[in-house]
Phi, psi and omega in degrees: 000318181296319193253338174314307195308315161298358169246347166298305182305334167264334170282330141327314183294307174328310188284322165332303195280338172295326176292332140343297194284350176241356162271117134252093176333345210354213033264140180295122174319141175226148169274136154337135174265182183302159183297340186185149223275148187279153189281198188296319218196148168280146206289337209240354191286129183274279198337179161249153216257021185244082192237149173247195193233136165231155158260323175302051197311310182323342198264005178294318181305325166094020169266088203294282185335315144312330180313301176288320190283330156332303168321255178306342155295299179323314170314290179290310169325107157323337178271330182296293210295327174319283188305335189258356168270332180296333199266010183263314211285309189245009144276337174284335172308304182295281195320339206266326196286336163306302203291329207264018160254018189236159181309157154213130201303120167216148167253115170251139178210146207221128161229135190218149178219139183229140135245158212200149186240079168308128156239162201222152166238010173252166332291009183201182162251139213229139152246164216224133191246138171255149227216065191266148175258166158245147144216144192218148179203120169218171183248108157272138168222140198215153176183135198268141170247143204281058186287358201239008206064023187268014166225010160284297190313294196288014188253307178317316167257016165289327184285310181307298203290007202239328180280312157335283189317326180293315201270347172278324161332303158282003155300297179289318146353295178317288213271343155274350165305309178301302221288304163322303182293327193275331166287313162276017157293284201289307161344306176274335155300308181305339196274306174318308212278309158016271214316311180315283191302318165298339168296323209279326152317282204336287208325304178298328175279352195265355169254009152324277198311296178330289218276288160003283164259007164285328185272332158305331188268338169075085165238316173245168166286169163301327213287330179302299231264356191285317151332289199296313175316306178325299210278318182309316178299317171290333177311307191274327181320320228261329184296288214310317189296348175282316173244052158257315165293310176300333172272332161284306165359264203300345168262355171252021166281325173278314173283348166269020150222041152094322195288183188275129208275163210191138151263143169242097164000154147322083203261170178294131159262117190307159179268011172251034196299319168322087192243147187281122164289163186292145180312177178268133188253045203343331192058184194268126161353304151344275198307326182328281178316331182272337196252345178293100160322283260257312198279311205280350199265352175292338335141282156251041166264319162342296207286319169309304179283291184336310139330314191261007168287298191313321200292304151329320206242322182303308195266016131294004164253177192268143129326086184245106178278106155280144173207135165235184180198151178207148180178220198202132135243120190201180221230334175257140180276356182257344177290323158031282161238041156296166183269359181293325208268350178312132170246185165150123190230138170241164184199163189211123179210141178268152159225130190226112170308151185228291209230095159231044147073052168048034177269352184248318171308322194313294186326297154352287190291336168296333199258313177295335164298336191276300160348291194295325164320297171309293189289319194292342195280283206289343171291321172267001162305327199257340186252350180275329193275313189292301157340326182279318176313291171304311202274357156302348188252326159318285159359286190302321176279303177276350170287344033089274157312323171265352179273309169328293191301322193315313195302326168265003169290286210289343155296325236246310163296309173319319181272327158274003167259015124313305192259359169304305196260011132291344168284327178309323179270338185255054138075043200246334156216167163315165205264333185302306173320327187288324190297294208303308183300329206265322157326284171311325182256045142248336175293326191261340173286316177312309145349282159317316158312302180287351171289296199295350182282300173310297186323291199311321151291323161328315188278272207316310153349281183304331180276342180284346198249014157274330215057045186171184130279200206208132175215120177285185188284323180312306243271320183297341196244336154295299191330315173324284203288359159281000000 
């Protein structure tokens, strides 16, 4: 009679849990569409859109130094190791949130001794103590069911949220990678623009000397050589503040790839340093939304509150809780795992909110607002990444446009600080002309530096604002075929 009972109550149990398995509350997550509809092509992109995703983008420069220094930012960088202890912190999350739909299991054992002090008045009055032990040892067990789906929700958004976490993870990847490349970037422009201002010394000391001995020869004036004296001194003014901007470079380049931050000397740079990259093939507005870290992880977080609306709404409903047990109790430890002493209970207990003064709807309401938030989020995220998108390619066209011109103001100075200091010697203008030119044309090589510096961050942008690099299909199938 005793185990008929016991298997009806577990096939009671059964159906419970089959029953468990088909109510859902939702709401089932849906993807967002995009904030506004995308064009065909990016409005500012020159290239064909018929591009693959590469990631090591960095490496189009062609710097092995750089290379390493990429490298060892992945490695070292503290904001990387930060993000990838957030995706252990909330898989362990997932996992724990998994755990609350499967039964759960405890061995409990309890010894206990109580004594207690009676008094009698036969045959005289007396007190008299009494001295009992207990012992239990039992198998608990418990298990919630989950009929409404509130722990189907909350294990989904424990999922949402541990993919949200991967993909920011690749985000901070992303963004100390630009941020390493984009230091050495201006690293090496400071080194360049160096490069200027010692041609541009050279130049002023060698009309130091010139202007000099046009005047022991009575050629030049006083005013000329006070000129000349003048512009080398301003000239020489200009260095310490370049290095001094080169050396904080270079210690915040070393601490975003973990070292301790140092300064290095300069090194020399060529003058043909600059080389033009390959065009852009920008791809369609569309793949944005799929390749962006930053849009997949907004994306599941989306997907996270849509799980917790469910979770919210689930726990207005009742809570039905199993629980057994099975063990042994007795008072003798050697009496113990007698078969006298055997125990064992089974229970099923409900809970149904009735009344907490709109504490659970609040919750509700709360969680679908926090929803509408989330799509508000992801609209603007998705319109801020094609803005990042367009106006990197904008940039990228006029910056472009200004170095072509810069290149021909500077041919065009070069050649009047030429014909300025032949006019100067053979006695046809004043030395303030020479002075003038020979400015202008170190003004427009710094000038020229800082364009190709801008292009050149100008790329690291776009790639941060692509989520990647680019290959075209040619490019992929010769690598291939070598």
């Amino acid at each position: 009679m005793k185990l008929w009972r016991i298997a009806v109550r577990l096939a009671l149990a059964a159906g419970l849990l089959w029953l468990a398995g088909c109510i859902n509350l939702g709401p089932d997550y849906r993807q967002p569409p995009p904030p506004v509809p995308p064009p065909a092509r990016f409005q500012h992109a020159a290239g064909s859109p018929n591009y693959r995703p590469q990631d090591r983008w960095w490496e189009e420069l062609g710097d092995p130094r750089l290379n390493q220094l990429v490298q060892k930012a992945l490695a070292r960088n503290w904001d990387v190791k930060k993000a990838a202890a957030r995706v252990l912190e909330l898989r362990a999350r997932f996992v724990e949130a998994g755990a609350a739909r499967y039964p759960r299991l405890n061995l409990e054992g309890k010894s206990s001794r109580r004594q207690s002090t009676a008094n009698t008045s036969l045959p005289s009055f007396i007190n008299v103590d009494r001295r009992t032990d207990q012992h239990d040892l039992s198998l608990a067990a418990s298990f919630e069911l989950d009929l409404w789906g509130r722990l189907e929700k909350a294990e989904q958004a424990a999922r949402a949220e541990l993919l949200a976490a991967q993909e920011n993870r690749r985000t901070v990847r992303q963004t100390v990678v630009a941020e390493v490349v984009s230091a050495y970037l201006k690293l090496e422009a400071l080194e360049r623009r160096l490069g200027v201002l010692e041609r541009s010394l050279a130049a002023h000391r060698d009309n130091v000397v010139l202007v000099s001995r046009r005047f022991e020869r009575g050629l030049a004036s006083l005013l000329d050589l006070k000129q000349a004296r003048r512009a080398l001194a301003s000239t020489r003014a200009q260095r310490p503040a370049l290095l001094q901007e080169l050396g904080l470079q270079q210690q915040a380049l070393a601490v975003l790839v973990g070292d301790y931050p140092h300064t290095e000397p300069a090194r020399p740079q060529p003058q043909d340093y600059f080389k033009p990259l390959p065009p852009v093939p920008a791809g369609l507005p569309s793949e944005l939304l799929l390749r962006r870290p930053d849009l997949r992880a907004a994306l599941a977080r989306v997907k996270a509150l849509y799980a917790q609306v469910g979770v919210a709404k689930a726990a207005r409903f009742p809570t039905i809780r199993l629980t057994a047990a099975y063990g042994y109790s007795s008072q003798e430890l050697g009496d113990l795992f007698n078969p006298g002493s055997e125990l064992w209970n089974l229970a099923a207990g409900l809970v149904q909110p009735l009344f907490d003064a709109g504490r659970l709807e609040s919750r509700q309401r709360a969680a679908e607002a926090r929803l509408k938030q989330g799509l508000a989020d992801y609209a603007k995220a998705a319109l801020r990444a094609f803005r990042e998108v367009e106006s990197a390619l904008l940039v990228r066209r006029r910056q472009l446009e200004r170095r072509r011109l810069l290149q021909e103001a500077l041919k065009d100075a070069i050649a009047t600080e030429r014909a300025a200091k032949n006019r100067y010697l053979r006695g046809l203008t004043d030395y303030l002309r020479v002075l003038e030119a020979q400015f202008t044309r170190y003004n427009l090589e710094d000038a020229l530096v800082l364009n190709e510096l801008a292009i050149l961050t100008n790329r690291v942008t776009l790639h941060r604002a692509l989520g990647g690099g680019w290959a075209s299909a040619r490019t992929l199938g010769a690598a291939k075929s070598e």
